[in-house]
C-alpha positions in Angstrom: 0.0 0.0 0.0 1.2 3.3 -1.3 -0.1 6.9 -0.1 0.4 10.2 -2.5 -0.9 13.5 -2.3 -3.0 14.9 -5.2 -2.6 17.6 -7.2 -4.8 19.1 -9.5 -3.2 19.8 -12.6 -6.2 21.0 -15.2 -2.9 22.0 -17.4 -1.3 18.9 -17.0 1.7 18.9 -19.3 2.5 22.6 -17.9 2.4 20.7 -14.1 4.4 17.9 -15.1 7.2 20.1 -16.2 6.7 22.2 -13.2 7.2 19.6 -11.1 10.1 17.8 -13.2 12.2 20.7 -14.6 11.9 23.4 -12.0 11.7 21.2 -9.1 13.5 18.4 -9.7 11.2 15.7 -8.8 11.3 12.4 -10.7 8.6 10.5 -12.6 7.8 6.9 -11.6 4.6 5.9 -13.3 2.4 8.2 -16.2 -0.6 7.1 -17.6 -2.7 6.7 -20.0 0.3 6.4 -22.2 -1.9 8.6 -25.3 -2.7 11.8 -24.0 -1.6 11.1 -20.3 -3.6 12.3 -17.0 -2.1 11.1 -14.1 1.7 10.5 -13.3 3.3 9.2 -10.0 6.8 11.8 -8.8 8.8 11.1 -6.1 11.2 14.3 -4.5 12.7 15.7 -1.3 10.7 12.9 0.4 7.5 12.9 -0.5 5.5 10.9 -3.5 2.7 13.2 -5.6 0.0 11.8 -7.6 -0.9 14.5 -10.5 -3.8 14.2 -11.4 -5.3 16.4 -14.9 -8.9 15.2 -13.4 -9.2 16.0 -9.8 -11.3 18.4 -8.2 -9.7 19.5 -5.2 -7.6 23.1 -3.8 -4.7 24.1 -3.7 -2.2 23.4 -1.2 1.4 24.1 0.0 4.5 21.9 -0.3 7.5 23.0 2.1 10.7 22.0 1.4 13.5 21.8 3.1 17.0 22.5 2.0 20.6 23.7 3.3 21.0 25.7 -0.1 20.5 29.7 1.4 20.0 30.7 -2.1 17.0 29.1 -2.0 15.3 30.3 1.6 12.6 31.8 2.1 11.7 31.5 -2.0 8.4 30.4 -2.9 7.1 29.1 -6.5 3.6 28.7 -7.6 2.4 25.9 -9.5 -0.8 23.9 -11.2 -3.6 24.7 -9.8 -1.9 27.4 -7.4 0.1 24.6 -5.9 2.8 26.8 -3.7 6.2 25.9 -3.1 7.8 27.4 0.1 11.8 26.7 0.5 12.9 26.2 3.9 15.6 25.6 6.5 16.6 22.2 7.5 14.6 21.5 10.8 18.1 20.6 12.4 19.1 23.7 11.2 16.2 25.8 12.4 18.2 27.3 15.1 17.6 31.2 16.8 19.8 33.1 19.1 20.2 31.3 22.7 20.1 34.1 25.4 23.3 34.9 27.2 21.8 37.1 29.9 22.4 35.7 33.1 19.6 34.7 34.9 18.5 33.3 38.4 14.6 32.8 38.9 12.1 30.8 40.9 9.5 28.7 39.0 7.0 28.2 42.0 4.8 24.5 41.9 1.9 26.6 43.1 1.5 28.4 40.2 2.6 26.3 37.8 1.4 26.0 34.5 1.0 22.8 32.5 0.5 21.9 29.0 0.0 19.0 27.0 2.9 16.9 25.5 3.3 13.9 23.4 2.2 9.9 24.8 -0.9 11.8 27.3 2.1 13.5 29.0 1.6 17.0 30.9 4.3 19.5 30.8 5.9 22.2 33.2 8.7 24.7 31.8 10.8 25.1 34.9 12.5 27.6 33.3 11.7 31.7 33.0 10.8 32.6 29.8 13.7 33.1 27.6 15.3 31.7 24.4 17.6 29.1 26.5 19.7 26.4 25.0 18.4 24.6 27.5 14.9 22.9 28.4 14.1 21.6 32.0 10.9 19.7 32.5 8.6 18.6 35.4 6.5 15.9 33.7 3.8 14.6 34.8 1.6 11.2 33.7 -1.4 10.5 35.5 -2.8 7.2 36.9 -1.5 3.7 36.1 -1.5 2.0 33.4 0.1 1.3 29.6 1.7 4.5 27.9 1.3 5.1 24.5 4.9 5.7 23.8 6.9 4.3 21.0 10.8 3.3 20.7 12.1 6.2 19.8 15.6 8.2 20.4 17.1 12.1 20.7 19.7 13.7 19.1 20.8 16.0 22.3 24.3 16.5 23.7 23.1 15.7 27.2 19.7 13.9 29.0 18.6 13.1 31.8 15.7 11.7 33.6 14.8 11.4 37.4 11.9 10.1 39.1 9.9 12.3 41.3 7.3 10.5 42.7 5.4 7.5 41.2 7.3 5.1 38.9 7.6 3.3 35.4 8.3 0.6 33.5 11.4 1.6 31.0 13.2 -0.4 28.4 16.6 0.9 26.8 18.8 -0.5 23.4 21.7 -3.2 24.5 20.3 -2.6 28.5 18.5 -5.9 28.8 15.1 -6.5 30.2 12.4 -3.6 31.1 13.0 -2.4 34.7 10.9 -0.3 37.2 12.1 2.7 37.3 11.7 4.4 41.0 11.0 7.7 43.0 14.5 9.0 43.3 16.1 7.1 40.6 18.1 8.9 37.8 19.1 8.0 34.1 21.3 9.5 31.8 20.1 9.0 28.4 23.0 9.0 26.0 22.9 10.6 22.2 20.5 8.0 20.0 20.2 5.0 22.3 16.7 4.0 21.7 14.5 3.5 24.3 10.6 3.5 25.6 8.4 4.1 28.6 6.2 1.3 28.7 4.0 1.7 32.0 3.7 4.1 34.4 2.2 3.9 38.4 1.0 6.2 40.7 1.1 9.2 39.2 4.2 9.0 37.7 6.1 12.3 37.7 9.5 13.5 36.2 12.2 15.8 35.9 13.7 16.0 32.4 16.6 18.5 31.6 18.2 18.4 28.0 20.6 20.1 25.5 20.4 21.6 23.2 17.0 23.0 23.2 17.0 22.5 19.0 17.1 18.7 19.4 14.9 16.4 17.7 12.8 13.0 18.8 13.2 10.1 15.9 10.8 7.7 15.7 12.3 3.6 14.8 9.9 1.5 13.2 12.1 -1.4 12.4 13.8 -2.1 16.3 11.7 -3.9 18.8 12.8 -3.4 22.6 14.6 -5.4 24.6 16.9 -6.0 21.5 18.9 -9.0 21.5 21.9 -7.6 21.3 23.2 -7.0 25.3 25.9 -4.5 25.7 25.4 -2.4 28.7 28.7 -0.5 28.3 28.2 0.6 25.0 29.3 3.9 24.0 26.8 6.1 22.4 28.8 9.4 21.1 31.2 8.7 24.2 28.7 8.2 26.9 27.2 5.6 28.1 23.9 4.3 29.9 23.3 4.7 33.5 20.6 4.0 36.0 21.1 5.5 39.4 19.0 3.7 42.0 17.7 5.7 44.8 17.9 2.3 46.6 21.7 2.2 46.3 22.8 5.5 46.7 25.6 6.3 49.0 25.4 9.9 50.8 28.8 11.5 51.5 29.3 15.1 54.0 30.9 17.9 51.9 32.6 21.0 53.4 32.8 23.8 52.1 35.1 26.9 51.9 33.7 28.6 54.8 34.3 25.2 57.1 30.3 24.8 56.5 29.1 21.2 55.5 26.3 19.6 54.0 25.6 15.9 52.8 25.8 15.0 48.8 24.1 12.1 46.6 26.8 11.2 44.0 24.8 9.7 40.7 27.7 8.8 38.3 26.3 10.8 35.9 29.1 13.3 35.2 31.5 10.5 34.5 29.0 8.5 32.3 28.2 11.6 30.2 31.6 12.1 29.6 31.5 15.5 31.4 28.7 16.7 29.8 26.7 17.1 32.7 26.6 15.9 36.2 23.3 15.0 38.5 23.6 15.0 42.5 21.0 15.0 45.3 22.0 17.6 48.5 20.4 17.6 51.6 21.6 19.0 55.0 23.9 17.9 57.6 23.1 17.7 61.3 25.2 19.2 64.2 23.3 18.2 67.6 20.3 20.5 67.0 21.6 22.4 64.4 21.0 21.7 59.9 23.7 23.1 58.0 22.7 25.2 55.4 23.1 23.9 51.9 26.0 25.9 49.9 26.6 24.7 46.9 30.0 23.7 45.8 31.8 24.6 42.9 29.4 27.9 42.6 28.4 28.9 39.2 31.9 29.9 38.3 32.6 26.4 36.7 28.4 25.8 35.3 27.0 27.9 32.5 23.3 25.7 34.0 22.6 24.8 37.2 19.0 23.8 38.1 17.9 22.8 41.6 14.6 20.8 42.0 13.2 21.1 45.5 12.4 17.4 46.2 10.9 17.8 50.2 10.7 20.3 53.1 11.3 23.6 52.7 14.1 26.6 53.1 15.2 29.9 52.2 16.6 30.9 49.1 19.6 33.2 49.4 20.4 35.3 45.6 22.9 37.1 46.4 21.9 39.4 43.0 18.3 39.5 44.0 17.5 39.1 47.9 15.8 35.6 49.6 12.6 33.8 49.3 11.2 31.0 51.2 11.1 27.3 48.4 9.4 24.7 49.3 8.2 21.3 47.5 8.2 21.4 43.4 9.9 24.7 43.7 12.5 24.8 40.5 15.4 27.4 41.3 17.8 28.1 37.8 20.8 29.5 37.7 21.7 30.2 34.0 24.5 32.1 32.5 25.5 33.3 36.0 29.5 32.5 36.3 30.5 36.3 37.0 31.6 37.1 40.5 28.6 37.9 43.4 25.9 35.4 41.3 25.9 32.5 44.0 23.0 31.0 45.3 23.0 29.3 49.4 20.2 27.4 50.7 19.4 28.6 54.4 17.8 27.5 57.4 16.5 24.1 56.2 13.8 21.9 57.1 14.5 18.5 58.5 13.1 16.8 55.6 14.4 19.1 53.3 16.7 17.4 49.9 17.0 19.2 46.7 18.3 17.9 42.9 21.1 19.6 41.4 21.7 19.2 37.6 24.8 21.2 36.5 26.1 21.6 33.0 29.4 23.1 32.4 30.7 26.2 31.0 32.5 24.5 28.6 31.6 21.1 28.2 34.1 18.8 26.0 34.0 18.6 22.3 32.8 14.6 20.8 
């Protein structure tokens, strides 16, 4: 079975040519061979059926192409068929705003939206044209997902696990597992992967970049494959899952003789550097939590996003004064690695635990 879009072309020999000579398409079927009305072209992926008999509107072809000559151009053809020459979509890109920036996305007064698979969607970022996209998703109830195996072109990925949980399935990582509240994975560059189930109002953090990356569908890979290879390299990194379950919790101390405690993920070394993942929460002296200052400040992170996990503090911007956070609270720190731009976590909660996803100034070169 074969689909093509029709064109009307009441002047059919002027359409052909059109569509041949000016185009470049190429002609796979014609018929009637005497005093033709219908011919098959295939071109810039896409198959036409022209048709000298059909009764139906114009419409609008967009094409894509890397020629500049050519954007922004637009042809008419048979019937007022238009022609519009475009960009690449990978090469669709816009100016990525350097101004620094530290803001507060509040989960009181967040704002969802609909995404692909039945997901919902909140930008924990202030609005901006950022290189950068950080997501709290969100997939109500239990039950199958309507995802598919698919795979992303970005630098740097990764997911962690809120509340709830899923069922995921990765290329070369063996059998689905469950992934659980707490958990992290680092999704490297084209490894193929799905969400197949999802309990308890599962509920995600998703940061990626770049923000001009795209989602491929595969239609011929089936998951699990049967090829097992869990230390594959995918464009030098390579799979991780970061059980919750397992994680160790070490004290850090900090310039000022302060401490707190810190979740390592093994994120920063499986993304070769791209990006590192941690959980911080504070330390206890008798009666007394530590405040939570993170360390390296922005100096050495072009991204830093902190994900308020439980409890509650006070956020200290040094730039812009201090506001109390609590649960679902997303605090960003981007383009902020000038002097007097650091951000300390005061006068915590008992329960209080935060996730910290940096990426660095200058992350290395594949």
């Amino acid at each position: 079975m074969k689909f093509h879009l029709v064109i009307a072309s009441p002047s059919f020999d002027e359409g052909l040519a059109f569509f041949l000579d000016e185009l470049g398409f190429t002609l796979e079927r014609i018929t009637p061979s005497e005093n033709p009305s219908l011919a098959i072209l295939t071109g810039f992926g896409i198959s036409i059926c022209l048709d000298k008999n059909a009764e139906t509107g114009p419409v609008v072809l967009r094409i894509s192409t890397a020629d500049p000559d050519l954007h922004g151009l637009e042809k008419t053809g048979p019937n007022g068929t238009k022609i519009i020459y475009d960009l690449n979509p990978d090469e669709q890109t816009s100016p990525t705003s350097e101004e620094p920036s530290i803001a507060i996305s509040e989960g009181s007064t967040a704002h969802w939206t609909d995404g692909r698979a039945g997901m919902k969607y909140r930008n924990l970022l202030p609005q901006g044209n950022w290189n950068y996209i950080a997501s709290h998703i969100k997939v109500p109830g239990t039950g199958p997902v309507p995802d598919w195996v698919h795979y992303h072109d970005a630098q740097f990925q990764i997911i962690c696990c809120y509340k709830g949980s899923a069922k995921l399935v990765y290329e070369d990582q063996g059998d689905p597992f469950i992934f659980n509240a707490g958990d992290c994975v680092l999704q490297p560059p084209y490894i193929r992967h799905q969400v197949l189930e999802s309990y308890d109002g599962l509920e995600v953090i998703e940061i990626v970049t770049p923000a001009n990356h795209s989602t491929f569908s595969d239609h011929t890979m089936t998951l699990p494959n049967d090829t097992h290879n869990p230390a594959r390299y995918f464009e030098d990194q390579t799979f991780i899952w970061d059980k919750a379950a397992n994680r160790q919790w070490h004290s850090l101390e900090t310039a000022n003789g302060s401490s707190h405690e810190i979740g390592k993920t093994g994120i920063e070394i499986a993304s070769a550097r791209n990006g590192d993942v941690q959980l911080l929460r504070p330390s206890r002296s008798g009666e007394t939590l530590s405040d939570i200052i993170p360390s390296p400040q922005q100096g050495s992170s072009k991204f830093v996003l902190w994900f308020v996990l439980s409890g509650t503090a006070v956020c200290d911007r040094s730039s812009s004064g201090q506001q109390r956070i609590y649960e679902n609270d997303a605090i960003s720190a981007l383009n902020t690695h000038e002097e007097g731009k650091d951000v300390v976590f005061r006068n915590p909660s008992s329960d209080f635990s935060l996730l910290e996803v940096r990426i660095p100034l200058n992350p290395p070169e594949n």
